[in-house]
C-alpha positions, 0 to 999 in steps of 0.5 A: 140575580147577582149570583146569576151574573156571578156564575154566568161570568164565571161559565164564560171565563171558563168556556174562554179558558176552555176555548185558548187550550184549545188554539194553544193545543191547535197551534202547538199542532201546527207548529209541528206540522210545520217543523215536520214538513220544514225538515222534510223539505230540508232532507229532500233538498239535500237529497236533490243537490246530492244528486245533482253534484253526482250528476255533474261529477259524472259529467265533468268525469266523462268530459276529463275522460273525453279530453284526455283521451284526445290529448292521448291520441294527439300525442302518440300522433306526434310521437309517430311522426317523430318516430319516422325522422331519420337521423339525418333529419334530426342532425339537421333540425337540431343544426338549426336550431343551435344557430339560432341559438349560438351565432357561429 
């Protein structure tokens, strides 16, 4: 009997030691389930902010572009009515101007 209790004990430590190489092989698997999907998801998210901060450079590009070429347009408008002053014009701006800053 005792030798029976013996072996059945010993078959029993053994199906238990059988039993955690099991669950250790299991979780050894999802841990590197889970590493893999973790550096997945990782890459994607890189990938995702990459594309977006091309998406807003393009956008903040378009928009320098679309308030330069304003300022270009604002410019030569001004520079055309300056074009068209007449000296005399000019001499009596400048008149004006050197009043205030010179009293006579």
């Amino acid at each position: 009997m005792d030798t029976n209790v013996l072996s059945e004990v010993v078959a029993a430590e053994r199906e238990i030691q059988r039993c955690i190489e099991i669950e250790r092989a299991k979780s050894h698997e999802w841990i590197e389930k889970v590493k893999k999907e973790s550096q997945e998801e990782v890459l994607r998210e890189q990938e995702k902010i990459q594309e977006d901060l091309r998406f807003a450079k393009e956008a903040a590009q378009k928009e320098a572009e679309s308030k330069a070429m304003v300022l270009m347009k604002d410019a030569l408008a001004r520079a055309e009515v300056l074009q068209r002053l007449t000296d005399e014009t000019l001499a009596r701006i400048i008149e004006k101007q050197l009043t205030k800053i010179l009293p006579m």
